[in-house]
VOGU-3710 file (C-alpha; in Angstrom, 3 decimals, decimal comma):
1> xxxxxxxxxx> -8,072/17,193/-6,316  -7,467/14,568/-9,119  -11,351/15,404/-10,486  -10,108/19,133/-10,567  -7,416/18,691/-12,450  -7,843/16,147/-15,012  -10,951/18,216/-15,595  -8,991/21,780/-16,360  -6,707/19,488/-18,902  -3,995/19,176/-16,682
11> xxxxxxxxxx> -1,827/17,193/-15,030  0,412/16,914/-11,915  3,643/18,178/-11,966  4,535/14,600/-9,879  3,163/11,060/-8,766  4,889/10,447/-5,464  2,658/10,210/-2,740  4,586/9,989/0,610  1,466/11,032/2,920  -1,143/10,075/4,868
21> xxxxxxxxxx> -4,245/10,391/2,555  -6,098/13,727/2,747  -9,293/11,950/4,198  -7,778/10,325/6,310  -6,824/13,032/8,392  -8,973/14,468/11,426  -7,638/17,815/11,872  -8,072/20,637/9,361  -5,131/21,910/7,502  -4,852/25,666/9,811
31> xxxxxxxxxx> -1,980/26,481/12,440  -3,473/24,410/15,407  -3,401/21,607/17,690  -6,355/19,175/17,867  -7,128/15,563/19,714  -9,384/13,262/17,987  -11,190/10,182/19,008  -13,236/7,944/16,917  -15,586/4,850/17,215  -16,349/2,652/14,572
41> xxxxxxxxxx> -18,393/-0,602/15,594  -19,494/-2,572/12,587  -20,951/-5,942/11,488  -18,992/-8,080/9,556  -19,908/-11,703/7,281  -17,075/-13,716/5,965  -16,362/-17,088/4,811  -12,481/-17,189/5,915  -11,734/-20,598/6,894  -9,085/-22,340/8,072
51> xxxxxxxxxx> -8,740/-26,201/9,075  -7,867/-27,200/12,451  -8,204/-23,390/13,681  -4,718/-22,737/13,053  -2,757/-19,946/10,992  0,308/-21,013/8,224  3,325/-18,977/9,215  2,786/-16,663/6,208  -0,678/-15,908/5,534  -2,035/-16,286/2,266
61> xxxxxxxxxx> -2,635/-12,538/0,454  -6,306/-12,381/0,103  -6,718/-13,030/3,608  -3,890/-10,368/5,123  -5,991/-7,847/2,789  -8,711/-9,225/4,434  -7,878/-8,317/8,120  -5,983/-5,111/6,368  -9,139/-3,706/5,315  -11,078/-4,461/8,552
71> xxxxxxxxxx> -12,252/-1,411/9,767  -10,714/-0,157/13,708  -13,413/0,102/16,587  -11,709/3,114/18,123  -8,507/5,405/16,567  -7,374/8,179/18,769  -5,021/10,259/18,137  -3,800/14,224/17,731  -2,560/16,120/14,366  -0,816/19,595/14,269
81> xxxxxxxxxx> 0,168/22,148/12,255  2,361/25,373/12,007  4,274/27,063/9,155  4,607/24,320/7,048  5,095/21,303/9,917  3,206/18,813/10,782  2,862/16,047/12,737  0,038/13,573/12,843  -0,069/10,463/15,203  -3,310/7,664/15,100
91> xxxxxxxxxx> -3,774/4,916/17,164  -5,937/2,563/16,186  -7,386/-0,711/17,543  -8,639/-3,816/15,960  -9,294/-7,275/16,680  -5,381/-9,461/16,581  -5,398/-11,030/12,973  -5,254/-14,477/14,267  -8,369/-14,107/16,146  -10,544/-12,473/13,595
101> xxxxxxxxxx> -9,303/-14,467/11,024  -9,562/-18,133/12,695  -12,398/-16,588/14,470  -14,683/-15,104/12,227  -16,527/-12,937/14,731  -19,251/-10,668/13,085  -18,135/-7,959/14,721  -14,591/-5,397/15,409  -15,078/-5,483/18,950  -12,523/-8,110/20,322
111> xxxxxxxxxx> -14,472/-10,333/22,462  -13,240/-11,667/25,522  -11,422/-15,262/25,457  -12,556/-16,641/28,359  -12,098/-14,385/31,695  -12,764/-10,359/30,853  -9,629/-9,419/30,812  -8,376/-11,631/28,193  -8,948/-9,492/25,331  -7,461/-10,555/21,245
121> xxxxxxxxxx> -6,568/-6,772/21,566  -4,286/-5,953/18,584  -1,068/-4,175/20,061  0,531/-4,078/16,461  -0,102/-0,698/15,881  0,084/2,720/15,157  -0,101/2,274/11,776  -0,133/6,289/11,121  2,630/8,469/12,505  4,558/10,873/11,190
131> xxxxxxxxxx> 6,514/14,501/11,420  6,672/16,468/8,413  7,472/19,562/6,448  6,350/20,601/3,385  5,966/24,107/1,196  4,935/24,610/-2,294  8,351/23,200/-3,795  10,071/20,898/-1,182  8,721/17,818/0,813  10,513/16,506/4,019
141> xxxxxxxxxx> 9,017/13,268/6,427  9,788/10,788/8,129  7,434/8,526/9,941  5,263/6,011/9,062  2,889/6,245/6,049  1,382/4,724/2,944  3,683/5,048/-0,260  2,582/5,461/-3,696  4,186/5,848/-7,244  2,387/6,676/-10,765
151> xxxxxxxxxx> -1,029/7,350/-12,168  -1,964/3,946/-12,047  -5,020/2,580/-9,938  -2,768/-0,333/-9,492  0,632/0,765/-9,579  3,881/-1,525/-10,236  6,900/-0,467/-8,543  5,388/0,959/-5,089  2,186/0,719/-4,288  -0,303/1,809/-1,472
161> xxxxxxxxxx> -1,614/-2,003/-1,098  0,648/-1,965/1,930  -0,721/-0,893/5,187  2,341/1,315/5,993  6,206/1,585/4,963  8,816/2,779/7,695  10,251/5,605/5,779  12,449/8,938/5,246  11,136/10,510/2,072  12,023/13,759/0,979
171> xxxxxxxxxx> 11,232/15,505/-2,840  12,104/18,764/-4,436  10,485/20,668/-7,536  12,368/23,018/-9,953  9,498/25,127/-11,471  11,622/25,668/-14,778  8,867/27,296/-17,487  5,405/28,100/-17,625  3,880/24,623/-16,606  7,504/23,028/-16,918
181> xxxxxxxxxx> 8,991/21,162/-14,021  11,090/18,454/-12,509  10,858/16,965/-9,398  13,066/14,846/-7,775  11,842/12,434/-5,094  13,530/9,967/-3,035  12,875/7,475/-0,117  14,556/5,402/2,505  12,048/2,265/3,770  13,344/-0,402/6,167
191> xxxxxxxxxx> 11,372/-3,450/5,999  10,839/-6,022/8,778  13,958/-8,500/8,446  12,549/-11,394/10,485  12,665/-14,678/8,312  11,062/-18,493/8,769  13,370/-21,172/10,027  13,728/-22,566/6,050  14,392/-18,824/5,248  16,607/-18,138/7,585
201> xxxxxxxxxx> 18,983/-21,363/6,507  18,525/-20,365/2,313  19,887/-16,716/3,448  22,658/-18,317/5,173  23,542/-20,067/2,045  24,276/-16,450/0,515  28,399/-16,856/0,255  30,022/-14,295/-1,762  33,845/-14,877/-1,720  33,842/-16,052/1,793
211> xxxxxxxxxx> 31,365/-13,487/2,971  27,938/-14,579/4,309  25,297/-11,748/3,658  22,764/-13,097/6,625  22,748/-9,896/8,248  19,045/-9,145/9,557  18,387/-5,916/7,402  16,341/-5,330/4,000  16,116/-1,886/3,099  14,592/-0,228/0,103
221> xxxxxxxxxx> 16,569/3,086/-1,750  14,060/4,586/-4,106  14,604/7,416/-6,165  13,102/9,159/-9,218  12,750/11,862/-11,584  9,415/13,112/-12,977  9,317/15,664/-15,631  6,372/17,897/-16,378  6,660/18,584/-20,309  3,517/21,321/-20,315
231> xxxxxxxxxx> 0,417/21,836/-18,955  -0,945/18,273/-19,681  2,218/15,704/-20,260  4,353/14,182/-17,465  6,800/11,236/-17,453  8,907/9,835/-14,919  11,816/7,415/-14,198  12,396/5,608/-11,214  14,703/2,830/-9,329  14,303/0,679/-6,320
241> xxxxxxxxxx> 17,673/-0,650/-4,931  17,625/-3,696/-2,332  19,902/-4,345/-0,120  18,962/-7,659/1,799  21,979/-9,820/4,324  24,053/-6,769/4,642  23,560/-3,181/6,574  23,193/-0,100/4,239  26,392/2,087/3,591  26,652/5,104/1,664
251> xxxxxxxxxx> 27,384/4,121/-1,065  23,843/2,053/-1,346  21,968/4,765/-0,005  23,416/7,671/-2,102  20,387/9,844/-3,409  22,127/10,594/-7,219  23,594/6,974/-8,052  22,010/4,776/-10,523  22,102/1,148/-9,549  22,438/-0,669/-12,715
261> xxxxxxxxxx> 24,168/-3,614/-14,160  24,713/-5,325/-10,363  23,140/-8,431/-11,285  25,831/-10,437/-9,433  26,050/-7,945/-6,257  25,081/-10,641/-4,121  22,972/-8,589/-1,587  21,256/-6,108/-3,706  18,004/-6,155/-6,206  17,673/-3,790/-8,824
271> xxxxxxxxxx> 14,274/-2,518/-10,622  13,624/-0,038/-12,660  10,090/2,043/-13,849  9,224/4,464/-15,921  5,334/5,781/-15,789  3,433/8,888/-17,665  0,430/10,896/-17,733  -1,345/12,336/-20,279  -4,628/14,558/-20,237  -5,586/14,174/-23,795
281> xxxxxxxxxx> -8,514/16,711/-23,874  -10,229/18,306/-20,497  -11,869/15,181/-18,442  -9,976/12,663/-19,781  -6,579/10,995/-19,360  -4,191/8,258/-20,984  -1,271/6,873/-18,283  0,917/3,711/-18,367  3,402/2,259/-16,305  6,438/-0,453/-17,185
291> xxxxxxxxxx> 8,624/-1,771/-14,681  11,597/-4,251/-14,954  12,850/-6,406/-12,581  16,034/-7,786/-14,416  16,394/-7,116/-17,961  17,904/-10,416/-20,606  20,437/-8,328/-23,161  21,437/-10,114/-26,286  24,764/-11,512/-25,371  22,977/-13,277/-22,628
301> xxxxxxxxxx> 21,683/-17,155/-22,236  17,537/-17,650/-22,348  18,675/-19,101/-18,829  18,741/-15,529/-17,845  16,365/-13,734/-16,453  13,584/-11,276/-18,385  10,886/-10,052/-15,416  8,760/-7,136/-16,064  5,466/-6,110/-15,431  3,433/-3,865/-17,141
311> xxxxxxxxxx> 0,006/-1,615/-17,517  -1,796/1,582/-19,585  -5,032/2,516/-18,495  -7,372/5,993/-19,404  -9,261/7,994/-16,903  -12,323/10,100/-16,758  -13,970/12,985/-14,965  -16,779/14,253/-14,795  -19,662/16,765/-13,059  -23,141/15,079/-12,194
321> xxxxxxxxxx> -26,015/14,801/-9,855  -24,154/17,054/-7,505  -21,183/15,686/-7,114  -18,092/14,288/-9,750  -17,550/11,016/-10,582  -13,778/9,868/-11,380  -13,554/6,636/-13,259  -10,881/4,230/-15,499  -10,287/1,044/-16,966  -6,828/-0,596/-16,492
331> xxxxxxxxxx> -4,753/-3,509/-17,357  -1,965/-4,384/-15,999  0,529/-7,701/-16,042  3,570/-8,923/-14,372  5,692/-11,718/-15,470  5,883/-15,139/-13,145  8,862/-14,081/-11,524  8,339/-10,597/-11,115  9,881/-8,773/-7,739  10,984/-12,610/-6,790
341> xxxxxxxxxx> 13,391/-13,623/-9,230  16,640/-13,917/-6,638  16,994/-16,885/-4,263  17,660/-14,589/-0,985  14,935/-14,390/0,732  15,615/-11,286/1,561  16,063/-9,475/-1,917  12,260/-10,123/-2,761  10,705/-7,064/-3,684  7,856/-7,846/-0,472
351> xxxxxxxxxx> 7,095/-5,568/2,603  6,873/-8,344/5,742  4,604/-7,020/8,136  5,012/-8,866/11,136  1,726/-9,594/13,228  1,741/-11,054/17,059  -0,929/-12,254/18,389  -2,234/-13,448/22,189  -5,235/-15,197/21,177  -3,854/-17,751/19,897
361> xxxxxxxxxx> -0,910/-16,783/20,973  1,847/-16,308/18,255  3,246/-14,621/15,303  2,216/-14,496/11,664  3,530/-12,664/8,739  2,067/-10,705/6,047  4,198/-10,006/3,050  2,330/-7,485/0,730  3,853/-7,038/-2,813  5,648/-3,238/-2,696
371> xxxxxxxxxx> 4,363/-2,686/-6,023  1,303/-4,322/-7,841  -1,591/-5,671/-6,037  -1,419/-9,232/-6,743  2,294/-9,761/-6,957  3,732/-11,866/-9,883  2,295/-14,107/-12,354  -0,868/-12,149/-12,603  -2,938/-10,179/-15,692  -5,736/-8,141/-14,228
381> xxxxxxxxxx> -8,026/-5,985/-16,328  -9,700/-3,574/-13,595  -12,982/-1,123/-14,038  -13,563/1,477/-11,042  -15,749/3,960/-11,042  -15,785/6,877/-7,871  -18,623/8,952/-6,994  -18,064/11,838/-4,260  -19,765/14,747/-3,189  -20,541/16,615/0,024
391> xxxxxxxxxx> -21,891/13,572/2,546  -21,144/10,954/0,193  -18,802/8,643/-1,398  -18,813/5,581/-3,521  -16,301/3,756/-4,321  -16,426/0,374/-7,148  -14,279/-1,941/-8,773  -14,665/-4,713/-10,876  -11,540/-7,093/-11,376  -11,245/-9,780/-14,457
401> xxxxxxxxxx> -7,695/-10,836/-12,458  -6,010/-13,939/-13,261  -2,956/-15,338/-11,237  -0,510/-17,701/-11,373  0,228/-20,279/-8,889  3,635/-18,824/-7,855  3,921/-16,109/-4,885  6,972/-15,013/-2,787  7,421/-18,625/-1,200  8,710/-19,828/-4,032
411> xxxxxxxxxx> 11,987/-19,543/-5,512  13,511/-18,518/-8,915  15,436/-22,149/-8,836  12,732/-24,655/-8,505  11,264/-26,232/-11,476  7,421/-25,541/-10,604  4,338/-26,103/-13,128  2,677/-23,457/-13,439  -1,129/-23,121/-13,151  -3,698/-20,115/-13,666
421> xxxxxxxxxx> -6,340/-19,637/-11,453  -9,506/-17,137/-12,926  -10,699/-14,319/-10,627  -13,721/-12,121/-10,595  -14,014/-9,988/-7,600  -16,508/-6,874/-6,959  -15,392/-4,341/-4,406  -17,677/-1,577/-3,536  -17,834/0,819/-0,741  -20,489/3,111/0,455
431> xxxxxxxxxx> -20,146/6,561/2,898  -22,737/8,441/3,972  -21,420/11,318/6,214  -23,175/13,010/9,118  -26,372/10,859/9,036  -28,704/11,994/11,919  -25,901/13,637/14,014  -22,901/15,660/13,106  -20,005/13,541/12,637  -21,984/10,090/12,334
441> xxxxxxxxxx> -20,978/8,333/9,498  -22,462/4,986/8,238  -20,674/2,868/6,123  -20,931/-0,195/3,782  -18,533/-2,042/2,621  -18,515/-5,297/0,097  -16,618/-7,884/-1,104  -16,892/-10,393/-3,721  -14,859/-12,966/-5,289  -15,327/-15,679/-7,734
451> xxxxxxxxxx> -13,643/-18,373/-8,669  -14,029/-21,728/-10,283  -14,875/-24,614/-8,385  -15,200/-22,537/-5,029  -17,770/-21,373/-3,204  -18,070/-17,889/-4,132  -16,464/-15,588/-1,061  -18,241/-13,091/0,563  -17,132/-10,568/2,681  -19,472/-7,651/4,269
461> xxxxxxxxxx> -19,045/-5,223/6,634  -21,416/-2,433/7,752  -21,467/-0,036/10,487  -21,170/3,344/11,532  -18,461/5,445/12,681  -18,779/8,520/15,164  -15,574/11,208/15,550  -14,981/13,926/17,681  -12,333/16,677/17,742  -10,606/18,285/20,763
471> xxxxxxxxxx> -8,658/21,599/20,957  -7,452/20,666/24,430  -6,974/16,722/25,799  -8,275/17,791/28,879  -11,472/18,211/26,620  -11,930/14,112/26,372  -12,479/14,001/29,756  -14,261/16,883/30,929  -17,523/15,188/30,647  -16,164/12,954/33,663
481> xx> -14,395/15,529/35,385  -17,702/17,707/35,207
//
């Protein structure tokens, strides 16, 4: 879809993405009912390790993408649609995080810990659900999806580096010209409130004439505008309100309010985007993005805050060998205290995922940045370059990244030294599609990363992946019945 239409010189009328990807879904998009079931075994080589066999409480962000990224050994699931509904559900199962990442096992499969029956079974999931309803100018869901805002490969103020966001999104276009629009989008996401025991006791701190804000709640309002200019121009404006210690009211969750200048509100966080698109000429495109956090005006003290992050990258189409290949080059930077600069733990622009886990028993948490990649402190400069055509795909990156030493443990008020650390990491991905059989897929996928003084990490994962597609459950389990 993006190849299409950056190659006929235009652009989309909006950048909010509120749905499961398109190939990601099982069923085709026709007035009908189907069950699908899926196996994906594959072989995996990492060099994960950590000492003693044990997990922190928080797990470090390269390794929750890590186990984010691993792929399921079986998803089951159904998908329907009819007059403009849908509603998609996918269970899928993976080895529990702690296990495959104190573990290592080469393979998805969870292997039994001990007697049979003790499998390191994730039960954290689905991952995928939702019900939706959509026609060519209004959008309506609620359910449990990836999230996305701008152009950008790696966008700043919501991004799909998340596995999932809990949300109610809705978004309405006014077709107001030839090729002239606005849209209006908005969503509702509740994030995971449970805190560590040192987190817990700084939120308690958070007294606001005599009124703790402790409550167990962080929710995210975000709403914005996008404005298609002509065939080939569109900007948009955006805000993210959260509201952390204290349970949402109307008047935080209002669809039309702008929530600026609250700087001293002591249980909300404020940011603000604003992100375009431009096809220059057929094939090729120019889009940036530019998102504040808090914003230091004149009158104020240099003690003030001034977080913002920040990136403008070009992308390319073209037709070749068959297929089209979609490609950019991007850079992109946030300031050190980007989406952390409160001392709340729970107005820190973070999705908590929490993980549990049998064996070992217990529960982690993975806190992925809700906008860019790599979270705060960090300039990347990123190459990727997509191949697809009928029973292929290729997907590569290359990433010059470098990040600072602070990350979402660390607080606005401590008086930390700073340190860079230089990245180069090499993603690539490989799908070939109905190989030998209809609906056997084989996959490849790589990871590299570099870094100075470290042993270089590799991770590697190949395998195959075989689907089938029901009209009727009964279907699944005729081939026992029979």
């Amino acid at each position: 879809m993006l190849c299409k239409k950056i190659s006929s010189g235009e652009t989309f009328a909006t950048t909010f993405w509120p749905a499961v990807e398109y190939f990601e879904k099982v069923s085709p998009n026709s007035d009908d009912l189907k069950f699908f079931v899926s196996f994906s075994p594959s072989f995996s080589l990492n060099n994960i390790s950590f000492e003693n066999e044990s997990l922190p409480k928080i797990i470090p962000l390269f390794y929750a993408y890590r186990w984010t990224e691993l792929k399921p050994f079986n998803q089951f699931g159904f998908s329907s649609t009819f007059k403009g509904f849908e509603i998609f559900a996918n269970m899928d199962l993976k080895v529990e995080p702690a296990n495959y990442l104190i573990k290592r096992d080469e393979i998805n499969f969870p292997i039994p810990q001990g007697a049979f029956y003790n499998l390191p079974l994730d039960m954290n999931f689905p991952r995928r659900g939702y019900l939706k309803y959509s026609n060519e100018n209004f959008f309506l869901q609620i359910g449990r999806t990836k999230l996305k805002w701008g152009s950008s490969e790696f966008p700043l103020t919501i991004s799909d580096s998340s596995p999932y966001f809990d949300n109610i999104s809705f978004s309405y276009r006014f077709d107001y010209a030839k090729n002239k629009s606005f849209t209006y989008s908005y969503s509702l996401i509740s994030v995971d409130p449970d805190l560590t025991a040192t987190e817990s006791y700084l939120q308690s701190k958070n007294v606001s004439n005599g009124v703790i804000y402790n409550e167990p709640s962080k929710t995210i309002v975000a709403h914005r505008l996008d404005f298609k200019l002509g065939k080939n121009f569109r900007m948009g404006v955006g805000e993210l309100n959260l509201i952390g210690g204290k349970v949402i009211d109307l008047q935080d969750i209002s669809p039309l309010i702008i929530f600026h200048n609250i700087y001293s509100a002591p249980y909300q966080n404020v940011l603000g985007s604003f992100d375009f698109s431009w096809v220059v000429v057929p094939n090729f495109m120019l889009y940036g993005e530019i998102a504040f956090d808090d914003i230091r005006l004149l009158s104020e003290s240099e003690k003030s805050p001034m977080e913002y992050g920040l990136s403008f990258g070009g992308r390319f189409s073209s037709n070749a060998l068959n297929g089209n290949f979609v490609g950019s080059i991007e850079f992109s930077h946030t300031s050190d205290w980007m989406y952390n600069c409160r001392t709340q733990p729970y107005l820190k622009f973070s999705n908590r995922v929490v993980m549990m886990s049998n064996f070992p028993s217990g529960m982690n948490f993975f806190d992925y940045p809700i906008g860019f990649k790599y979270g705060q402190s960090a300039d990347m400069l990123s190459v990727t370059l997509n191949y697809f055509r009928e029973n292929m795909e290729f997907k590569n990156q290359l990433l010059f990244l470098r990040k600072g030493n602070l990350n979402f443990e660390n607080y606005y008020y401590e008086n930390l030294e700073k340190t860079l650390t230089n990245y180069f990491i090499l993603v690539s991905k490989s799908l070939f599609k109905n190989v030998f059989l209809k609906n056997l897929d084989i996959f490849a996928d790589i990871h590299l990363q570099f870094q100075k003084k470290e042993k270089p990490r590799v991770d590697l994962s190949v395998g195959f992946e075989y689907s089938l597609v029901f009209k009727e459950i009964a279907e699944i389990f005729s081939g026992f019945i029979n």
